[in-house]
VOBA-1610 file (N, C-alpha, C; in pm, whole numbers, padded with zeros to 5 digits, always signed):
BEGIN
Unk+02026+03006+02440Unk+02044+02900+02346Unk+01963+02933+02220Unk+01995+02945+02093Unk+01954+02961+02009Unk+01923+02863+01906Unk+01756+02834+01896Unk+01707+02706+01795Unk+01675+02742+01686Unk+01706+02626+01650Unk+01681+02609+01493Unk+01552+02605+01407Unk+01464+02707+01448Unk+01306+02718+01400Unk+01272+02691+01231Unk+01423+02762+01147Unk+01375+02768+01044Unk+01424+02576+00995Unk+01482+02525+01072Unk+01500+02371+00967Unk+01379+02274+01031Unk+01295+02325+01162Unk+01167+02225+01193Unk+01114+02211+01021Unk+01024+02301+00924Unk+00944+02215+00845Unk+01033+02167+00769Unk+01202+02169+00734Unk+01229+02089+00651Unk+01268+01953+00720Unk+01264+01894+00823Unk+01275+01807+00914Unk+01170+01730+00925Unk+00987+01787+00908Unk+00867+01739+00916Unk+00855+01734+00824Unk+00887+01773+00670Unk+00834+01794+00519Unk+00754+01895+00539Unk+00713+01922+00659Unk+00555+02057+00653Unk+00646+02189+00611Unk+00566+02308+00597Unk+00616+02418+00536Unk+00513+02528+00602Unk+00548+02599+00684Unk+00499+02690+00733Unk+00394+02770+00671Unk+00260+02788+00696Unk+00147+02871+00626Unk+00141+02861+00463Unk+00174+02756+00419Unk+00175+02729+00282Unk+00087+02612+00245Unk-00008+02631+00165Unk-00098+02485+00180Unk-00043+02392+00097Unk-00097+02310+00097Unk+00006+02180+00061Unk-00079+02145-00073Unk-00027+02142-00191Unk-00034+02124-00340Unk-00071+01958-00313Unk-00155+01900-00363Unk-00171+01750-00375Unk-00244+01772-00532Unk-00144+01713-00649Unk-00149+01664-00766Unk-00241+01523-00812Unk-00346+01544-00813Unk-00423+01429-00865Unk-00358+01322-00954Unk-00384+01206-00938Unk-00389+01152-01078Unk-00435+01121-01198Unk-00602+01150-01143Unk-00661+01241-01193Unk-00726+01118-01271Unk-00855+01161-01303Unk-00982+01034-01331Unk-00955+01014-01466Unk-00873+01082-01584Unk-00841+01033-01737Unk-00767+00929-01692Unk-00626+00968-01620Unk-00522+00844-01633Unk-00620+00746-01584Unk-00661+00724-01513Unk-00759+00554-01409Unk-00867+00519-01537Unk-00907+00583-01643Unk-01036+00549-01705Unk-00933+00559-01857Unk-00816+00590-01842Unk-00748+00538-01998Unk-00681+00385-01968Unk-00633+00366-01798Unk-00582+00279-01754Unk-00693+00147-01724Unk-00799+00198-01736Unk-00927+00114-01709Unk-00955+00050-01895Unk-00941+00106-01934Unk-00975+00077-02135Unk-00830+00005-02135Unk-00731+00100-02139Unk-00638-00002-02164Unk-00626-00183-02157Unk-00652-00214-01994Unk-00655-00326-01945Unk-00811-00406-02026Unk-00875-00337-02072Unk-00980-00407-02134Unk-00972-00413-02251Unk-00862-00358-02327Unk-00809-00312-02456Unk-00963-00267-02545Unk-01005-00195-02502Unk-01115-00076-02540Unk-01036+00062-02574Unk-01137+00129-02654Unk-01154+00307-02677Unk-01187+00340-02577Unk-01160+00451-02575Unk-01261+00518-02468Unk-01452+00572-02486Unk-01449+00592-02566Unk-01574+00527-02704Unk-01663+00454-02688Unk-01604+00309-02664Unk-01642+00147-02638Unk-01612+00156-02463Unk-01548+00235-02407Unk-01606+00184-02244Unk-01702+00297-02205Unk-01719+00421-02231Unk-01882+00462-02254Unk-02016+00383-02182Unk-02023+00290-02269Unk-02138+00234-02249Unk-02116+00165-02178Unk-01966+00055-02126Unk-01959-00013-01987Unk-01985+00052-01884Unk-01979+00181-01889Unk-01997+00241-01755Unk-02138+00342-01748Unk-02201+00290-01884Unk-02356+00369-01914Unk-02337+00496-01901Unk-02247+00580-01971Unk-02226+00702-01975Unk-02213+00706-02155Unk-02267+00840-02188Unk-02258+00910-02379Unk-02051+00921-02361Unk-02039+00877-02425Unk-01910+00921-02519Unk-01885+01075-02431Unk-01947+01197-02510Unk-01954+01323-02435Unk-01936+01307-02318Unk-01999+01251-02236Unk-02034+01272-02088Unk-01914+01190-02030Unk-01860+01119-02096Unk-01723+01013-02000Unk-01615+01136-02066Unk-01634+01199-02165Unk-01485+01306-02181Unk-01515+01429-02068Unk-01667+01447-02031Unk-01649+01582-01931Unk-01592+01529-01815Unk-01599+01411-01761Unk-01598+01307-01646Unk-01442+01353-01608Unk-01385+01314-01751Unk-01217+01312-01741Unk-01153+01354-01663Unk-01236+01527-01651Unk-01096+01642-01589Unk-01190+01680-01431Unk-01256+01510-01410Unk-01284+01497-01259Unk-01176+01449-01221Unk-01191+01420-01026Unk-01073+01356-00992Unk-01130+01229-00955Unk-01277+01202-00895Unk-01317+01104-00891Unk-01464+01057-00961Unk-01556+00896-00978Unk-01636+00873-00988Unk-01734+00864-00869Unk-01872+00923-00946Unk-01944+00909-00821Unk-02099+00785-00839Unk-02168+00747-00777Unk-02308+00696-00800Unk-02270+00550-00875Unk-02349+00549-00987Unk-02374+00419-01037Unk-02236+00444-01120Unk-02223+00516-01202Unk-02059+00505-01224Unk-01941+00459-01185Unk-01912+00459-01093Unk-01863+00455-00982Unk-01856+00261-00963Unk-01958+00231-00940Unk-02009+00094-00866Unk-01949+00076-01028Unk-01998+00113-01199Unk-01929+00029-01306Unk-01868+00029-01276Unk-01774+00093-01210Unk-01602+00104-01271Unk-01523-00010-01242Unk-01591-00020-01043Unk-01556-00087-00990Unk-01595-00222-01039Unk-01705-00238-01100Unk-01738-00418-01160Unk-01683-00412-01271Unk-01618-00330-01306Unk-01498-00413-01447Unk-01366-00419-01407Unk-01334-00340-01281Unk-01204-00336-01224Unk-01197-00513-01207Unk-01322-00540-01075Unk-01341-00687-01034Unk-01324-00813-01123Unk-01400-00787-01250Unk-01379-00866-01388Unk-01208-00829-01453Unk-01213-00758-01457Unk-01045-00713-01481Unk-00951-00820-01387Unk-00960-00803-01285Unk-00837-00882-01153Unk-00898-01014-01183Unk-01000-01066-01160Unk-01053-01205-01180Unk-01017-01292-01318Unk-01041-01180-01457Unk-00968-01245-01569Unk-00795-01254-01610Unk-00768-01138-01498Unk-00584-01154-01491Unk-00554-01279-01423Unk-00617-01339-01290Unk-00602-01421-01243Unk-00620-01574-01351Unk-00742-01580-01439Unk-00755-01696-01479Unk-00694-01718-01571Unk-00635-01622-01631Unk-00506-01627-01751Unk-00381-01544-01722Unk-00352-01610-01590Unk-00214-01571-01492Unk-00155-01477-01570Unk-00249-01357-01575Unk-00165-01192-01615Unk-00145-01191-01742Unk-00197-01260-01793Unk-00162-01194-01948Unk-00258-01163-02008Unk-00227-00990-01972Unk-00336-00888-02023Unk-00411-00940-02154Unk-00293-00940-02274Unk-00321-00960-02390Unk-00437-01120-02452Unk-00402-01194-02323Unk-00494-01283-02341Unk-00650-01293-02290Unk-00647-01185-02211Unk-00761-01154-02149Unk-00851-01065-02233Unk-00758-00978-02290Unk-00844-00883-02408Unk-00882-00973-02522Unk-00817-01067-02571Unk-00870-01193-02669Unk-01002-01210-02621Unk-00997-01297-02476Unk-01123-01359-02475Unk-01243-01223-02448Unk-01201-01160-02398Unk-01337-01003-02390Unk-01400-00985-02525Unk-01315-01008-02645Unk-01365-00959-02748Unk-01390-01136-02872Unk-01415-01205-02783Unk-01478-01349-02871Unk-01601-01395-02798Unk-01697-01413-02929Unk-01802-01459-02907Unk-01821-01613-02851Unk-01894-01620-02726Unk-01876-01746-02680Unk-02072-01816-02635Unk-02062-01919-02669Unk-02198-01920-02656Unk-02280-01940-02519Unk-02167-01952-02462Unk-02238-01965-02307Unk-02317-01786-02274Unk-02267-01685-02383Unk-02297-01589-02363Unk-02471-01545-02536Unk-02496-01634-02500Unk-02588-01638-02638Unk-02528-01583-02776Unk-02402-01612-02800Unk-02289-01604-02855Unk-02261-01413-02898Unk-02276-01373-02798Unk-02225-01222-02753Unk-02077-01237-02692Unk-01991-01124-02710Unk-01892-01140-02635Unk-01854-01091-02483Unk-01848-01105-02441Unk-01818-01074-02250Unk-01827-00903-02242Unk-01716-00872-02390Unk-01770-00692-02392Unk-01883-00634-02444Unk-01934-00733-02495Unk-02120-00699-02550Unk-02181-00751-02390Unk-02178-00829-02310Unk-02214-00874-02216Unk-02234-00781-02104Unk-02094-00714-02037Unk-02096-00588-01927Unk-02177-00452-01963Unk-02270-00466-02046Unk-02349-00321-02038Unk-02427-00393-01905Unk-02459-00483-01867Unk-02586-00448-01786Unk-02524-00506-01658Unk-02588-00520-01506Unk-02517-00561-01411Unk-02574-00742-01401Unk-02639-00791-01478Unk-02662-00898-01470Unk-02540-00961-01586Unk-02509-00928-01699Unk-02391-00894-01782Unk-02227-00937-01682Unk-02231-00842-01566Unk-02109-00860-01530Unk-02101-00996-01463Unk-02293-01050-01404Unk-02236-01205-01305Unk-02226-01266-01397Unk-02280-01251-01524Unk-02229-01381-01615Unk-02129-01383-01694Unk-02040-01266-01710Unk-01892-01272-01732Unk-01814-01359-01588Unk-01861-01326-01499Unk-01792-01347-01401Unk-01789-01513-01400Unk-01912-01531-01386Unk-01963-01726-01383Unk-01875-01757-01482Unk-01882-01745-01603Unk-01785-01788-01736Unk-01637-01770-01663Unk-01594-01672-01608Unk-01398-01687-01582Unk-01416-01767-01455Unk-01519-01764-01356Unk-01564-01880-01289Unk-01530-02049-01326Unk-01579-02057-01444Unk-01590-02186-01472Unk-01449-02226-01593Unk-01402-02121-01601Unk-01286-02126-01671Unk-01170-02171-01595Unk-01170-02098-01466Unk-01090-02075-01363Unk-01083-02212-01278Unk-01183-02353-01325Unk-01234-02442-01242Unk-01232-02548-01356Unk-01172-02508-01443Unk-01141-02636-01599Unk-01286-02658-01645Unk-01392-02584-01571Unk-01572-02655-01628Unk-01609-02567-01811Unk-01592-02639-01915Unk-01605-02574-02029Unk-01736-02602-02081Unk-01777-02562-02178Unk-01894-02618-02257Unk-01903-02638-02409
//
């Protein structure tokens, strides 16, 4: 009886002694896609993530973040989903309020606010209390 050896890897997707190519998406697209949603430069998120200008372009042609980087990215991702939520997805309204001075923030704006990690709970408390009709 004669089998069919050569259609097994096209049957599994595998490919015999050939290593398997996996295409990043690679840490520019996630950190242009990260500015985007904050409607930032890449310039101006720099310092959200306490990195030089220089040092977030060598970052780029990583595939991932590591350390305290890393933990930013993720607390503006969190502020990101939390302010989509309190202005039911509309990006464009969310980048409004990031970039207006509000005085609950000693009249700094929410993107003058996230340099520091005490910065991000009190962006957060503010879409908190937004999110809960409590204004001031």
């Amino acid at each position: 009886m004669k089998t069919n050896q050569h259609l097994a890897p096209q049957l599994t997707g595998l490919r015999a002694k050939r290593p398997v190519q996996i295409k990043p998406t690679g840490l520019d697209a996630r950190l242009n896609h990260l500015a985007q949603q904050l409607g930032v430069t890449l310039k101006e998120l720099a310092p959200l993530l306490q990195l030089s200008e220089s040092t977030l372009h060598r970052l780029r042609h990583q595939t991932t973040l590591s350390g305290p980087t890393a933990e930013r990215a993720e607390l503006l991702q969190q502020v990101i989903q939390h302010g989509l939520r309190v202005y039911a997805d509309d990006e464009q309204a969310l980048r409004d309020w990031l970039r207006y001075p509000l005085g609950e923030l000693d009249g700094r704006t929410p993107l003058q606010t996230l340099t520091t990690i005490a910065g991000f709970t009190q962006v957060n408390d503010v879409l908190g209390r937004i999110e809960h009709g409590i204004f001031y």
